[in-house]
N, C-alpha and C positions, 0 to 999 in steps of 0.2 A: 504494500500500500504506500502512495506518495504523502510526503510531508503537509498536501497541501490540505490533508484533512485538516490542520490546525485551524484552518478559513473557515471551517464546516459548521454544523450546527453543532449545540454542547453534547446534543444526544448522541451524533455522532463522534463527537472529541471521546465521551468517554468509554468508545471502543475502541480507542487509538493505539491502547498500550504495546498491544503485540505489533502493528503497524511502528511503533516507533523504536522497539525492541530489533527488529527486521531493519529498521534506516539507521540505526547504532552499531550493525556490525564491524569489524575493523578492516581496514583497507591499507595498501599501502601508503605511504607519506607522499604528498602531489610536489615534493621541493623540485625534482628532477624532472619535471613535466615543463615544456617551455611556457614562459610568462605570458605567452600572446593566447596558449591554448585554453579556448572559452570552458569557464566550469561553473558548477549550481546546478540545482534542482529548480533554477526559478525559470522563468518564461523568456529572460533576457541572459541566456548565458554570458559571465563574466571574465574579463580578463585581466591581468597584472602588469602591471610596469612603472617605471620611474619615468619623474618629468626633470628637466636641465635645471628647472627655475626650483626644483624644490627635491634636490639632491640628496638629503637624509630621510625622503618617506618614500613612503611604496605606494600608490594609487591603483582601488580596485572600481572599476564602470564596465556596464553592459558593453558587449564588445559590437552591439547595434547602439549606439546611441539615441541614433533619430524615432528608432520603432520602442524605447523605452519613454518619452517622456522627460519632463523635469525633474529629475532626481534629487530629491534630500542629502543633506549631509553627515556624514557618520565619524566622525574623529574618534582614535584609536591607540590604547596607551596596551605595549605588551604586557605579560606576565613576565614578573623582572623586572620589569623595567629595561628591556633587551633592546637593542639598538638590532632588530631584525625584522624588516616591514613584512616580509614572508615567512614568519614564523608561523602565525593562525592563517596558511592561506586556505586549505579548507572550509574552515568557517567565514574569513570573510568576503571569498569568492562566494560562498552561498546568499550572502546578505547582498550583496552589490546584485547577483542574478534574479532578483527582487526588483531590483530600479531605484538602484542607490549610488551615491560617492563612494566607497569608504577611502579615508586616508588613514596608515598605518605607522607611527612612530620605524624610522628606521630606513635603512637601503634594502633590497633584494639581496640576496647569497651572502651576508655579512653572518657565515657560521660560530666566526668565533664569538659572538654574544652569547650563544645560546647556552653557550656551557657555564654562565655567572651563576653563582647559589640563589637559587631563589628567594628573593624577598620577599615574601607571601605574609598579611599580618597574621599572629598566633592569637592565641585562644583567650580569652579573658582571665585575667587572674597572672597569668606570667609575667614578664618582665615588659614593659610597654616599651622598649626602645629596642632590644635588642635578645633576640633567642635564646631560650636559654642554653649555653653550652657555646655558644656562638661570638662570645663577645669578643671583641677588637677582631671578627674573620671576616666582617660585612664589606665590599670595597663600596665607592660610593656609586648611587646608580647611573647607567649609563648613559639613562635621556632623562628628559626632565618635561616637568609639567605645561611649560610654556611651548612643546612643540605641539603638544592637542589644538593651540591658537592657533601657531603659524601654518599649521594646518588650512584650519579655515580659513586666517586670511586671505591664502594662497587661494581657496576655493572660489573666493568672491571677487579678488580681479581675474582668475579666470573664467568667470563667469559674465563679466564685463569687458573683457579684451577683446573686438574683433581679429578673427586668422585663431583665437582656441577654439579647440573640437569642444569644448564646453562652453562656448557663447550663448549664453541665453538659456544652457540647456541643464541648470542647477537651481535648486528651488533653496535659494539663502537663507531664506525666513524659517526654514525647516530642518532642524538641526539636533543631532544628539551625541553626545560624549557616552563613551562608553571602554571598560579596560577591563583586562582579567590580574587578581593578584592585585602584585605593586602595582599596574597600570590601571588598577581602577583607581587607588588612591589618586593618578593624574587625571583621571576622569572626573573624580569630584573637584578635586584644585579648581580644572575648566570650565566647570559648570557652575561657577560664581560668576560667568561671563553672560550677560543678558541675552546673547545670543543663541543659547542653548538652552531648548526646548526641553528637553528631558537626558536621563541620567541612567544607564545600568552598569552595575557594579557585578562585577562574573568572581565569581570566588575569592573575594576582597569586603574589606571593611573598616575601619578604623584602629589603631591598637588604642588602647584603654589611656595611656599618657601622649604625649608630647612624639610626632615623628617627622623625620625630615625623609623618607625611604622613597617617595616621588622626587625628589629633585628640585623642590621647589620652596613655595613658603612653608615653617612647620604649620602639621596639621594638629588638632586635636580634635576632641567631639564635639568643642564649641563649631568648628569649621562648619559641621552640618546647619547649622543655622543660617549658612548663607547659601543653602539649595534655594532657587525658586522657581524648578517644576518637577513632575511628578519623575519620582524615583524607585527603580526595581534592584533589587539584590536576589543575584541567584547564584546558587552553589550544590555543593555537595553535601550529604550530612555530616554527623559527628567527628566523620573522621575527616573530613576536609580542615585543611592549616585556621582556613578562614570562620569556619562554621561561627564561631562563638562570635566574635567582630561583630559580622554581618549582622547575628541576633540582637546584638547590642545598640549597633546604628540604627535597627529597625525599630525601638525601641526608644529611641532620642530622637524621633524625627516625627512631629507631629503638626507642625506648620504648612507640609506639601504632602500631597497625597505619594503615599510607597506602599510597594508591595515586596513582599519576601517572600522567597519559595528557595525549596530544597529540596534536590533529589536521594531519592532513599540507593543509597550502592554507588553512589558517586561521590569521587575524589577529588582532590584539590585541580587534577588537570583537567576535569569536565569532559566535555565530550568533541571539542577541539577538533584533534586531530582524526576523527572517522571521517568516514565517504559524506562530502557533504557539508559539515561542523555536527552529525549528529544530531541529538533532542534540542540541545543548547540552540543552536541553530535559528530551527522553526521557531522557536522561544522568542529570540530574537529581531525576526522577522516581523510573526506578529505584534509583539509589543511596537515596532515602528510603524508598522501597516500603520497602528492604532493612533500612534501618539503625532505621528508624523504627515501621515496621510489620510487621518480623518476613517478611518474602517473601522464601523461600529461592529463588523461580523469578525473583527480580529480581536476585537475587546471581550469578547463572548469567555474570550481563553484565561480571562484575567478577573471579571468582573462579576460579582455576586456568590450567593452560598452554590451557587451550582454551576461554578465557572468547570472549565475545561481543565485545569490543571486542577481545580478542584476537588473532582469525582476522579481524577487518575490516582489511584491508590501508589502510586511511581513516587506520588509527590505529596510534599508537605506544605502549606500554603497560608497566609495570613496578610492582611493588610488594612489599612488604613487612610478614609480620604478618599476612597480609589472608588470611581462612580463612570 
């Protein structure tokens, strides 16, 4: 069965499970597939590549432009904080096959990032700045919160430049920050920027004190006070680095509507790297469908005692605000 049940009615979301058990199996890693070769489940297969003007990211667009539309904007902070725009290409070739931007922290084939230790925040109760076991081994991260901006920036004169294949053809006003790990942490940093529309946090969350692990200004859990639109955090359970954060930001945040969900058997790495980005994925799809493009049939997935992820016994669900 295709992911695109996620669109479907609740009735039918919640016979998804084995459908999306079936779109989770594992595949090989797409790094070695060329960057031009269109991929996604979505209707506008995507493709990868670097632009000259904006050298340390990675840009993923329907490799039709013209037959996608005005595409929204997606800015993109790794896990790490790794200076590798093709590290989630899976997942966010799936999101762009959609009729989307995404721009990715990072250059293409920059392997040696991928090996830095994971900055991931830990559990409530531990040490808030630094893991425990871990101290003085952290190097500092390798990108920084301010490139989720220059991101954008970059999206919106090319969006305005006559001679870009994106003249005109980027929906500005449509915009969301989004990161896995440390690069959610830069995803919330970004989303102090009035220009972003909404906010998901992928296996990330705040640590309990004082952190500088995005690169940018320190965070703390006052930070979340300067969200001003609706916010998702999705992860793993118990056993995920993030689980507890997550609960906790979900938890301090009562000024903008958020939702928190949790998959049962999933880990800190989510479901990333499967054919496609996996559950993760659709997840994320539809919350932009919703938030981005206005699909009250993609909100179905999110919203009320009998949403889709609701009735998926896969998932743990809760929110707040969220209508």
């Amino acid at each position: 069965m295709n992911r695109k049940i996620l669109f479907a009615s609740v009735a039918a979301l919640a016979l998804s499970v084995g459908a999306w058990a079936l779109a989770a199996a594992p595949t090989m890693p797409p790094q070695d597939v060329p960057a031009a070769t269109p991929m996604g489940s979505g209707p506008y297969r995507a493709i990868m590549q670097m632009e000259p003007d904006l050298p340390m990211h990675t840009v993923y667009h329907p490799a039709d432009l013209a037959a996608a539309g005005r595409l929204p904007v997606v800015v993109w902070g790794n896990g790490a904080c790794a200076n590798a725009g093709d590290r989630f290409r899976w997942f966010l070739s799936d999101i762009a096959s959609y009729g989307y931007l995404v721009i990715a922290v990072g250059p293409i084939g920059n392997k040696s990032s991928w090996s830095a230790p994971p900055m991931a925040p830990i559990p409530a109760g531990a040490s808030p700045a630094i893991p425990p076991g871990r101290a003085g081994q952290l190097p500092p991260p390798l990108t920084h919160s301010i490139q989720l901006l220059e991101a954008l920036a970059w999206a919106m004169t090319a969006n305005e430049r006559q001679g870009s294949p994106f003249y005109h053809r980027l929906d500005v006003g449509a915009v969301a920050a989004m990161g896995q790990s440390c690069g959610g942490a830069q995803a919330l940093e970004a989303s102090t920027d009035p220009r972003v529309r909404t906010t998901i946090l992928w296996n990330s969350g705040l640590f309990p004190g004082v952190t500088t692990m995005a690169g940018g200004e320190p965070l703390t859990k006052a930070s979340l006070q300067k969200l001003h639109g609706p916010v998702a955090y999705i992860s793993g359970d118990d056993e995920d680095l993030a689980f507890a954060n997550a609960n906790d930001d979900f938890e301090q945040i009562n000024h903008v509507p958020v939702f928190r969900a949790f998959a049962r058997g999933v880990l800190h790495e989510g479901t990333y790297q499967q054919r496609n980005g996996g559950e993760f994925a659709g997840i994320a799809v539809a919350w932009l469908n919703w938030q981005l493009k206005g699909d009250r049939r993609a909100a179905h997935l999110f919203v009320g005692t009998e949403c889709g992820l609701c009735v998926n016994p896969h998932w743990v669900v809760h929110s707040k605000n969220l209508k």
